[in-house]
C-alpha positions in Angstrom: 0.0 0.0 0.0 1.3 3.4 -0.8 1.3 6.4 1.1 -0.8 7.7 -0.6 -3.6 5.0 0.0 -3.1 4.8 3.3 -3.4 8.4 3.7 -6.6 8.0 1.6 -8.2 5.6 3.9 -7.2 7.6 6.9 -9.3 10.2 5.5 -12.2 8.3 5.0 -12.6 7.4 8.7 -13.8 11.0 9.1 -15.8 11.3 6.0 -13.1 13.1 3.4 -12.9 12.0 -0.4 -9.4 12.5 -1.2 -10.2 12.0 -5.0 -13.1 14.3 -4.9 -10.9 17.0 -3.3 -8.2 16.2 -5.4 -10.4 17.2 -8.5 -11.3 19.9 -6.8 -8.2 21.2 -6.6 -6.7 20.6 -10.2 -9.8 22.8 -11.6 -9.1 25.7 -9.2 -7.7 28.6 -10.9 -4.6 30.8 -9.6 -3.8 34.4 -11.0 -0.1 34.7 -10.5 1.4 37.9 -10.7 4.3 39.2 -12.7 6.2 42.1 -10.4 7.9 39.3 -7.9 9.8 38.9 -10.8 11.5 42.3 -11.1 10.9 43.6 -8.2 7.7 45.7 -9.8 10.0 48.0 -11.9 7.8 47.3 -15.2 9.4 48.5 -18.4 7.4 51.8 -19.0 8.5 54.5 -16.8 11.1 52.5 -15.4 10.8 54.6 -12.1 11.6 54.0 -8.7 8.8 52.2 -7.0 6.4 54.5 -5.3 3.1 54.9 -3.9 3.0 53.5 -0.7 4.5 50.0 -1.5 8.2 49.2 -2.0 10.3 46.1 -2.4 13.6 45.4 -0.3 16.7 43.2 -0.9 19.2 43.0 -3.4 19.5 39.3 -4.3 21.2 39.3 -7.8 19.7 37.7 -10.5 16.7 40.3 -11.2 14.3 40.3 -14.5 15.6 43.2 -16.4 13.9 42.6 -20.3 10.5 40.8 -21.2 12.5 38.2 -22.5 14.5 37.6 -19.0 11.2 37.9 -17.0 9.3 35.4 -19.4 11.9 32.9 -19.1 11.7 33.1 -15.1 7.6 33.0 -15.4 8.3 29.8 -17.2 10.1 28.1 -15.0 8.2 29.4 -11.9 5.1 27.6 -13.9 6.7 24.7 -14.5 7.0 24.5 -11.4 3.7 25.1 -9.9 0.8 22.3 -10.4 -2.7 23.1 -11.2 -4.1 26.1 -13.5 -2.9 29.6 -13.6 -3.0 32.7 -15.2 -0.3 35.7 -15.6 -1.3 38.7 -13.9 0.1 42.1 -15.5 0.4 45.8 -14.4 0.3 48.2 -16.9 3.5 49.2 -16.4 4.9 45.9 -18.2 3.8 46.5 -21.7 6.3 46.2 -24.4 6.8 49.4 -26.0 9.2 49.5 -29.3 13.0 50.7 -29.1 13.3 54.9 -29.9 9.3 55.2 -29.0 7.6 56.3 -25.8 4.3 56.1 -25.3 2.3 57.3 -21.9 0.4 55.1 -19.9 -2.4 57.1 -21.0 -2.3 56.1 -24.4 -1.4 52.3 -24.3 -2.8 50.2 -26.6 -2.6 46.9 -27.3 -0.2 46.5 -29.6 1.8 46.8 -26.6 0.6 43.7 -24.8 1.1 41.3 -27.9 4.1 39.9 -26.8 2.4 38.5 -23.4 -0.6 37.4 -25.6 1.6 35.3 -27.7 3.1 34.0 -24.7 -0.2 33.3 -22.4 -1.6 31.9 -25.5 1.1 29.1 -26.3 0.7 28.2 -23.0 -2.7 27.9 -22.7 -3.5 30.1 -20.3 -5.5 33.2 -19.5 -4.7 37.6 -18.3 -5.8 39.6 -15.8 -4.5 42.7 -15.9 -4.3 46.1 -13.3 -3.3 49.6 -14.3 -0.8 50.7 -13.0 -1.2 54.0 -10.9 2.0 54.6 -9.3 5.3 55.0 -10.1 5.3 57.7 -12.5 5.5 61.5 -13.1 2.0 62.0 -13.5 2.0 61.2 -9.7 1.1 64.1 -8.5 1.5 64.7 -4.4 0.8 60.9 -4.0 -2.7 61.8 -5.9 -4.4 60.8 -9.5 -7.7 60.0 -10.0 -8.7 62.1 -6.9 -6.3 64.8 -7.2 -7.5 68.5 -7.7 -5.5 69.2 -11.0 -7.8 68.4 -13.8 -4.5 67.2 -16.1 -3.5 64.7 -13.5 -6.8 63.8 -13.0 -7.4 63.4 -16.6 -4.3 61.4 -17.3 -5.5 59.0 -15.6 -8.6 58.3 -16.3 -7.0 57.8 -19.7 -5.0 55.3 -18.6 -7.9 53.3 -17.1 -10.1 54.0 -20.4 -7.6 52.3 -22.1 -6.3 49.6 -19.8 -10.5 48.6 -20.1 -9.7 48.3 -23.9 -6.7 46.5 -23.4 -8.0 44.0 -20.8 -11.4 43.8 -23.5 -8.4 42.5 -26.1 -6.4 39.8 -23.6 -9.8 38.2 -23.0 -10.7 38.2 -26.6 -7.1 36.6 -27.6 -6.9 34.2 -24.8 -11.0 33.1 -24.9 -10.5 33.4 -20.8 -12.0 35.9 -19.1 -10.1 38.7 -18.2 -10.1 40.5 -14.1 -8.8 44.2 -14.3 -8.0 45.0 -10.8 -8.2 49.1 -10.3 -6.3 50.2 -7.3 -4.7 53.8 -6.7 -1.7 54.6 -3.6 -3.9 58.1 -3.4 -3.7 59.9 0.3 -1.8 62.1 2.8 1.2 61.8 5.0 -0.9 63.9 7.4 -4.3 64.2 8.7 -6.8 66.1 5.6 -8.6 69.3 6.2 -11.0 67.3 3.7 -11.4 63.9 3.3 -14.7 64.3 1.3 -13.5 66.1 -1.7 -10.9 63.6 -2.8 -13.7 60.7 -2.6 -15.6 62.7 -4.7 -13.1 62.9 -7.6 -12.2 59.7 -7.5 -15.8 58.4 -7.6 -16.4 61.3 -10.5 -13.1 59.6 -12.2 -14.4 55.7 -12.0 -17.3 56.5 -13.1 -15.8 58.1 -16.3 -13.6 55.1 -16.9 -16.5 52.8 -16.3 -18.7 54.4 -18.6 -17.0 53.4 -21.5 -18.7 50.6 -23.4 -17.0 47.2 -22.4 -18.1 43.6 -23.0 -18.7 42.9 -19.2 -18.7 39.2 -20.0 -15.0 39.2 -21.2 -13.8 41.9 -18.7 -14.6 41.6 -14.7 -13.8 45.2 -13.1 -12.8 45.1 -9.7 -12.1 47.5 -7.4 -8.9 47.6 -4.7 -8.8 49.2 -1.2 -6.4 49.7 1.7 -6.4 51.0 4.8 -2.4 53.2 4.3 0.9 52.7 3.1 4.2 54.4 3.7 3.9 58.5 2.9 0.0 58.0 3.0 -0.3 56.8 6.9 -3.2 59.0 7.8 -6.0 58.9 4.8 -6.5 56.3 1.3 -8.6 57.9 -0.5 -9.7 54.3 -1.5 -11.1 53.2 2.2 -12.4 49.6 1.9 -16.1 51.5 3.0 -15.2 53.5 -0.4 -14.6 50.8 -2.1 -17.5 48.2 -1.1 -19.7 50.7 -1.1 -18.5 52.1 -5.3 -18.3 48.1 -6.3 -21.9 47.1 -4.6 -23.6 50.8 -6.2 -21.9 49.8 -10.0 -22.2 46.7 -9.9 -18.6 45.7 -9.9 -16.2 43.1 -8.3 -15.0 44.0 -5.1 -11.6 42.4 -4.3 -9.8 42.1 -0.9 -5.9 41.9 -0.4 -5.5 41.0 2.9 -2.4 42.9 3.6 -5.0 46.3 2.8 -6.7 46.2 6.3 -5.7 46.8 10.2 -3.6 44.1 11.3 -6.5 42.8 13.3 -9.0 42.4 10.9 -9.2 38.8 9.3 -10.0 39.1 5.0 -11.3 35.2 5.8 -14.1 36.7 7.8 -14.8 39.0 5.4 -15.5 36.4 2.4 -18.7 34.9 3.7 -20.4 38.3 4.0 -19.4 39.5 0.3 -20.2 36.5 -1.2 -23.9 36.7 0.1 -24.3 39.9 -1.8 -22.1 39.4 -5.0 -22.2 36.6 -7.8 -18.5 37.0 -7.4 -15.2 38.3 -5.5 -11.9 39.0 -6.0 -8.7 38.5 -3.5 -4.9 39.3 -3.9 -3.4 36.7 -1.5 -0.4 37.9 0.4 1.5 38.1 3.3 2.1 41.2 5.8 4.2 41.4 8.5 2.5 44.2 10.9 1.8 46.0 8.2 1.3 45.6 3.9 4.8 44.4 3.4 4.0 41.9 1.1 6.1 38.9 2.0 5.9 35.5 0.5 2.6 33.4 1.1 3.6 31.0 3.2 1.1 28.2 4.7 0.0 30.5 8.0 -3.5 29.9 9.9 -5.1 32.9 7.8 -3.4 32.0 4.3 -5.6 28.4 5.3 -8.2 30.5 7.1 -9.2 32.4 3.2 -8.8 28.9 2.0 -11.4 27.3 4.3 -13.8 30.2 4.1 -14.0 29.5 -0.2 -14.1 25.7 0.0 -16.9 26.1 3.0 -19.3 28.5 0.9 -18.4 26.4 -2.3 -17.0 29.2 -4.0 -13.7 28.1 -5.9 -15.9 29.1 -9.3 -16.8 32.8 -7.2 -13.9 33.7 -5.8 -10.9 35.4 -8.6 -7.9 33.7 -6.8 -4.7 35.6 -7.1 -1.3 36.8 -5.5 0.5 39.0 -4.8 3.8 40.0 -3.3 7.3 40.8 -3.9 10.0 39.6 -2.4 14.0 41.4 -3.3 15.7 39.7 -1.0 15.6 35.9 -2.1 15.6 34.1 -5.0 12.6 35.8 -6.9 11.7 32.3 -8.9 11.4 30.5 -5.7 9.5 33.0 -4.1 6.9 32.7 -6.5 6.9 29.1 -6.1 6.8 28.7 -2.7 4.2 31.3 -2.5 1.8 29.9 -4.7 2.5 26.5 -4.2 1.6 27.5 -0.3 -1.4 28.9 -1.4 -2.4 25.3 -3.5 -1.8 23.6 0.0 -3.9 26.1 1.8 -6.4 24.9 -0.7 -6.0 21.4 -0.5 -6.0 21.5 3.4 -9.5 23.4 2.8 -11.0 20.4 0.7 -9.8 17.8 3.1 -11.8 19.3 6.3 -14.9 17.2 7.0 -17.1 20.6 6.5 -20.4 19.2 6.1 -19.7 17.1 9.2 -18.4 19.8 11.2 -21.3 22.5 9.9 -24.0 20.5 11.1 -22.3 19.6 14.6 -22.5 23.7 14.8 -26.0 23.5 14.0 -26.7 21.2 16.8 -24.7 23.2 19.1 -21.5 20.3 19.6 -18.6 22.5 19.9 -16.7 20.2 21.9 -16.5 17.5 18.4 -16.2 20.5 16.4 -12.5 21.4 18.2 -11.6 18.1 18.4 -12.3 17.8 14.9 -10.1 20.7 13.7 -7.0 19.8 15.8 -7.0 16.4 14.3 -7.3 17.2 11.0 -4.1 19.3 11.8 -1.8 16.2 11.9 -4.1 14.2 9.0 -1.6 13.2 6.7 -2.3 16.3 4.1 1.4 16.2 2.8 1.0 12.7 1.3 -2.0 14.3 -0.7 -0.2 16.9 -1.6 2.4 14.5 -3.2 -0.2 13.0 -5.1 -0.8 15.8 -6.8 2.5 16.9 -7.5 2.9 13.2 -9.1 -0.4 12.9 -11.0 0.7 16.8 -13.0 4.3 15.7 -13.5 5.9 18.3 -11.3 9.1 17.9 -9.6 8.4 17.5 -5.4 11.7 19.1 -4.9 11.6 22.3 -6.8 14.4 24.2 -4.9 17.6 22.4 -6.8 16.6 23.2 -9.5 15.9 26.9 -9.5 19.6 26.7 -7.7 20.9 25.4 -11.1 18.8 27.9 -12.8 20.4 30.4 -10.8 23.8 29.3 -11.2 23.8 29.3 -14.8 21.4 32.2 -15.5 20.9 34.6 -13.1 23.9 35.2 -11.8 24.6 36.0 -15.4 22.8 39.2 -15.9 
């Protein structure tokens, strides 16, 4: 008897289909970002990263050309099971040598390159503009600043980020998620909080006006609570935010590295998903505050997990990460991340839910923590090298990125 089989049977004694949550987890959908591989530089402006976020370390061995980042994306997929799609910024499109074009008039023409890649690989685009990191940043502000040009740049650039999100969904036949978020706010506390709310509302609802298939192109809507330079108001509040996606009729997605350090995003999914045919999270890590470190498999990472596996949401729920990390090897970082996020997952479908919901329902709490803490030592790890067998991925991923490392990255 395998491992494998006898972890199998071991779940069965408390009710758990290993094959059925095996299936499960081979049709769930991950949208894995591009920045960890550059460190969220992009190839536009080029700029020094800004808006409330940055990325720290100097391990060597950092994307620096489409091509370079492409060829990390690939083996960072190759090593990561299940389905995936590449999650852009903006910032990355591909603009040709001796021409410069502003974010406000992308097109995409731009994008073909990562079209032709996502489509020989079978996989799908989301897309987010990209409102940081550039001139047109104006006092941390953009779509809710008071200068009509800045203000108008930007909506621009999310008019035609719609149209270019419209064109990856078109090319790929998947649909496409374009995640609006924007670093606006103040250092200090605002004589007026309401104004800026009310241009930024004015400004969505210009971008969103314009006609787009709304079956190819899921608008969602980003907030957070501050970031560095911006620690006493976001213009984007998540109150902002729900309360713009629920009055449009848009996504709303949570990162759960955007709210106070005590507020859980797991107990948040339940309530959205009672009053939205879908959501959206960015998955990431933060260390007392948005710092974006690695997903890792932590009780909340498994907490999110639980909370879309309970409500039977993996088909409602737009899955995707999001961190950076400068200050390991970027490839493995991405693996380990998502790959910690697939566990999470897979943990999730192996809980005897409809076991443990109805012992709730009667009131047994007593079964219901007994329960949980021994599914904790279950044997989840032979499961999870099941999988890993049954989609012909290497178990042991980290020799060879060190190869990869040794012969390319050190290289650049």
């Amino acid at each position: 008897m395998t491992r494998y089989e006898e972890a199998r049977k071991i779940y069965e004694s408390y009710g758990v289909d290993t094959e059925k949550a095996l299936k499960k987890l081979k049709d769930a959908c991950i949208s894995v970002h591009c920045w960890q591989g550059d460190d969220v530089i992009g190839f536009d402006a080029r700029e020094s990263l800004s808006g409330g976020i940055q990325a720290t370390g100097n391990y060597p061995g950092r994307a620096r050309t489409p091509e370079e980042l492409m060829a990390d994306i690939d083996l960072a997929f190759s090593l990561i099971p299940g389905k995936k799609k590449l999650n852009l910024h903006a910032s990355y499109a591909i603009i040709p040598e001796g021409e410069t074009v502003g974010r406000n008039a992308l097109l995409p023409e731009h994008f073909k390159p990562w079209v032709e890649f996502a489509k020989k690989r079978g996989i799908g685009i989301d897309f987010n503009p990209t409102f940081f990191s550039h001139p047109m940043v104006k006092d941390n502000l953009t779509l809710s600043s008071p200068d009509d040009s800045v203000r108008r740049y930007w909506i621009d650039h999310g008019i035609a980020c719609l149209k270019i999100a419209e064109y990856f969904a078109t090319e790929t036949g998947v649909p496409c998620v374009m995640n609006i978020w924007i670093p606006d706010g103040y250092k200090d506390i605002p004589a007026d909080r309401l104004s800026p709310r009310a241009r930024f509302k004015a400004s969505l609802d210009e971008i969103l006006d314009t006609p787009y298939d709304k079956k190819k192109v899921y608008v969602t809507l980003e907030s957070k609570v501050f970031g560095i330079g911006l620690e006493s108001y976001t213009v984007g509040s998540a109150e902002f935010c729900l309360s713009y996606s629920d009055k449009r009729g848009i996504t709303p997605l949570m990162d759960n590295g955007h709210y106070h350090p005590t507020e859980l995003v797991s107990d948040k999914i339940p309530s959205l998903l009672l009053f939205n045919e879908k959501i959206a999270l960015h998955v990431t890590r933060s260390v007392r505050w948005d710092s974006d470190h690695v997903v890792i498999l932590d009780d909340e990472t498994k907490e999110i997990a639980k909370e879309i596996v309970r409500c039977d949401a993996l088909d409602r729920v737009f899955i995707a990460t999001d961190y950076f990390d400068a200050s390991i090897n970027r490839i493995s970082a991405w693996v380990t991340g998502v790959r910690s996020l697939e566990k999470a997952l897979l943990y999730a479908l192996l809980q005897p839910e409809e076991k443990m919901k109805k012992l709730q329902s009667e009131g047994n709490f007593t079964e219901i923590m007994y329960l949980s803490e021994e599914m904790k030592t279950a044997p989840i790890g032979d499961v999870w090298q099941e999988y890993l067998k049954r989609e012909g991925i290497a178990p042991d991923y980290l020799e060879i990125i060190k190869k990869y490392e040794s012969e390319v990255l050190l290289n650049r």
